[in-house]
N, C-alpha and C positions, 0 to 999 in steps of 0.2 A: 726452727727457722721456717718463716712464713714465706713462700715460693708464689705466692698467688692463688686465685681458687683452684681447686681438682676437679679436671675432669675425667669424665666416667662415659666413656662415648658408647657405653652398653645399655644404659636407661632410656627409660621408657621418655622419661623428662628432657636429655638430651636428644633424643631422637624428634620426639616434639619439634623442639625450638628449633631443628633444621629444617625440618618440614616433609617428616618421614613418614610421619603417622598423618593420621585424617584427610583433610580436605587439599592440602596442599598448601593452606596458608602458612606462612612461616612465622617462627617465631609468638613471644607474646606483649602484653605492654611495654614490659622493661626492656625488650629487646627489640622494638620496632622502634623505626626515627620519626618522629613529630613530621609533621607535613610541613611547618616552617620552622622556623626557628624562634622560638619562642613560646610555640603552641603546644598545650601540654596533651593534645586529644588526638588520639593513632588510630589507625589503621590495619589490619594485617593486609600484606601484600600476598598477591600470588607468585609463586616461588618464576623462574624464567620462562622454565619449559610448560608448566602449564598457561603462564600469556601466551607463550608464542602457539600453543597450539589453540588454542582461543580465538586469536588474531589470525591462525589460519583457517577453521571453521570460518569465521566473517566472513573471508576471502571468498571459500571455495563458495560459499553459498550464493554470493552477492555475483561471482562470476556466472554461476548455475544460473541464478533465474535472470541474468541479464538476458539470452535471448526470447526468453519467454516475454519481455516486454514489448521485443521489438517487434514481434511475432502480433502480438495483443493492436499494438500501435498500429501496426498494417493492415489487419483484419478489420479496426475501427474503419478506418483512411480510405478505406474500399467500400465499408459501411455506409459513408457520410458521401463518398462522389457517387454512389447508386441510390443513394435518396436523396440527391441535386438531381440527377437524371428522370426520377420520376416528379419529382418534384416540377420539373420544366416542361415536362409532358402535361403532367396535371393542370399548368397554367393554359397551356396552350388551348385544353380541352374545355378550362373555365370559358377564354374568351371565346372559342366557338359556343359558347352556354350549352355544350355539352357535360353535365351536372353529375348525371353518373359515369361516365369515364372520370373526370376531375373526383371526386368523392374514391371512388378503387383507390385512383394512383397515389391520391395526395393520403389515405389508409396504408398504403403500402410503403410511402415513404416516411409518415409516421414510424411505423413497426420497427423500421430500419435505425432510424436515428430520431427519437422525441425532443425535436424541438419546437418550442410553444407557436412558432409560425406556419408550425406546416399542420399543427392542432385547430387553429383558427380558422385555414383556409379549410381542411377538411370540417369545420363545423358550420363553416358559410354554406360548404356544399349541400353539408347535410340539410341545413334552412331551408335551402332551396328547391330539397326534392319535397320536402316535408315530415321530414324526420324529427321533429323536433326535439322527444325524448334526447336521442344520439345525440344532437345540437348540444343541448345542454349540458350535458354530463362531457362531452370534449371541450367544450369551451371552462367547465370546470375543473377537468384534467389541466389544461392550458396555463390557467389562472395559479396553478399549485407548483 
């Protein structure tokens, strides 16, 4: 009298397919479910406990360096309104055609935050003292 298969919850094999042995994946072809119905090509699953702790790594990490961003974000933010500051200085000193105070600050506000307008204005300045080398090579920075 046939009772159904036997099993042997002592094997290496049964252990296997629960997801005892290795990696955690469970199960193998003949015991994993099709991703749809109809589709004969499987997957092994990760057993629950190791998603769930998977999905809490993500977590803890994604919480961990949240404030590191904001951190980052702010130290930019203060980066960028001190090179508007000298930035506005620097103009003020152009239109006095004061050349080398404008060339420092409008350097200075470079350093701080690179952007191609405050390259240009410090390579006007440089033209002006006669720096021309420096001239060019910042207005090729600029350009890049």
């Amino acid at each position: 009298m046939n009772h159904g298969p036997r099993v042997n919850n002592g094997t290496a094999e049964t252990q296997r397919r629960r997801g005892v042995l290795g990696l955690g994946l469970r199960g193998t072809a003949s015991d994993c479910r099709a991703t749809r119905v109809g589709d004969s090509s499987w997957r092994p699953r990760l057993s629950c406990r190791k998603m769930r702790h998977w999905v809490s790594v993500v977590a803890a990490t994604w919480i961990a360096l949240l404030p590191c961003g904001a951190v980052a974000q702010d130290a930019d933010t203060q980066a960028i309104a001190a090179s508007r500051t000298l930035a506005a200085s620097a103009a003020d000193a152009w239109n006095s055609e004061d050349y080398e105070t404008a060339y420092d600050h409008f350097s200075r506000a470079y350093a701080l935050y690179n952007a191609p307008t405050l390259a240009v204005r410090k390579a006007e300045c440089a033209e002006k003292l006669g720096r021309l080398v420096d001239a060019s090579e910042t207005y090729a920075a600029a350009a890049r």
